[in-house]
N, C-alpha and C positions, 0 to 999 in steps of 0.2 A: 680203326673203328671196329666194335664190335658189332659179331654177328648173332641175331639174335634168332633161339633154334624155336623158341614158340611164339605164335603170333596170337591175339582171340580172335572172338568173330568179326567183333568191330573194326580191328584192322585188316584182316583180309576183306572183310565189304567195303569198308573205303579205298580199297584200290582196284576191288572188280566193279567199284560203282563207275568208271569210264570203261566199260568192257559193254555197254548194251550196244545194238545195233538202231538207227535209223532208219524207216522209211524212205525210199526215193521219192521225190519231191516233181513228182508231174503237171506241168503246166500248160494251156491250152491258148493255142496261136488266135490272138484277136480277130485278125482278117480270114482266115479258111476253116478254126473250129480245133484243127488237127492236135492230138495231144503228143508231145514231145519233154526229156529231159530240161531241167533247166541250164542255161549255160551251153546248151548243144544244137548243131543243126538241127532242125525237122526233116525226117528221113522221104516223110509225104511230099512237102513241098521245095524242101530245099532253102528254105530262109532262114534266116536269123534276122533277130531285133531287125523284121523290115528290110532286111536287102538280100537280094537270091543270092547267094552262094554255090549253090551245086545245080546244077542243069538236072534234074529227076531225069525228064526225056531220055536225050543224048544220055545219061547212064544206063538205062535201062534197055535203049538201044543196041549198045557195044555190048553189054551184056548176053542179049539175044544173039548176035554175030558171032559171040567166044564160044558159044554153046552150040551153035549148028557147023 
């Protein structure tokens, strides 16, 4: 296949036209308010879709003891 040594404007924009960036997309927990990524624990409370996953506490607990 040949290689072609000039491009115009319109082809090089059609192919940096998937080169922008997105927004991250912040969503806020129904029940405590707290704003966390989508798709990800809440670092505040520890939930996701409704069921605790990470003990906040007890982390920040251990935390505290690795530190003193």
């Amino acid at each position: 296949m040949v290689i072609h040594m000039r491009h115009t404007r319109a082809h090089t924009g059609n192919r940096r036209s998937h080169h922008a960036l997105r927004a991250n997309t912040i969503v806020t927990d129904k029940e405590t308010g707290a704003q966390h990524l989508r798709h990800r624990v809440s670092l505040e409370t520890g939930t996701y879709r409704g069921k605790q996953i990470i003990d906040v506490a007890k982390k920040a607990l251990k935390k505290v003891k690795k530190t003193s």
